[in-house]
N, C-alpha and C positions, 0 to 999 in steps of 0.2 A: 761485134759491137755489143757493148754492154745494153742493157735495158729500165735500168735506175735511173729515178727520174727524184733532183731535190727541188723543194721550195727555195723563194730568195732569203726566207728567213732560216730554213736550214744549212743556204750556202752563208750566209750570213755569218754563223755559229761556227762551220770549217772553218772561215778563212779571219775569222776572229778580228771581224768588220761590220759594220753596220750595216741595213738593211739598205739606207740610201745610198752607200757606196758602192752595195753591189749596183743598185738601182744605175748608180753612173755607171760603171764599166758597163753594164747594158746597152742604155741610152749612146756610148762612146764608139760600140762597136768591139770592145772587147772580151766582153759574155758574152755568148749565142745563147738563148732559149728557144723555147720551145712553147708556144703564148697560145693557150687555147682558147680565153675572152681576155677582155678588158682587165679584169684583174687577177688573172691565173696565168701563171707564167712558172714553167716547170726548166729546168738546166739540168743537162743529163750528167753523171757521171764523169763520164770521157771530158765531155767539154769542162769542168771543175778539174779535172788532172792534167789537161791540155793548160790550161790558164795558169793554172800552179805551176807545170813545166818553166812554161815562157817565162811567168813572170823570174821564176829563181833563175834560172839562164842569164835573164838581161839584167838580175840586179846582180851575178855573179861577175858577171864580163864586165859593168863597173865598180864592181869593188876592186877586181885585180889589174885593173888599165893602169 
């Protein structure tokens, strides 16, 4: 298990999204963080490559359906 930990503003930046977006997959259940007050909220690693998988996975399987 890795041990890097990003902000929403630096997943943000990766996934070349807005902050409130990530803020939704959050809120949706499809970021996991890692929240250590009210406004610190860290997303490791893993879980940013896990989310990237999925997401390309299921926009792959509909592009080619």
């Amino acid at each position: 298990m890795d041990n890097e930990f990003y902000t929403i503003n630096e997943v943000a930046e990766m996934l070349r999204s807005s902050n409130r977006t990530i803020v939704n997959w959050i809120k949706s259940g499809d970021l996991s963080v890692l929240e250590l007050s009210h406004k610190k909220k860290l997303i490791s690693k893993d879980e940013v490559q896990r989310f990237i998988r999925e997401k390309t996975t299921a926009h792959t399987r509909v592009r080619t359906s």
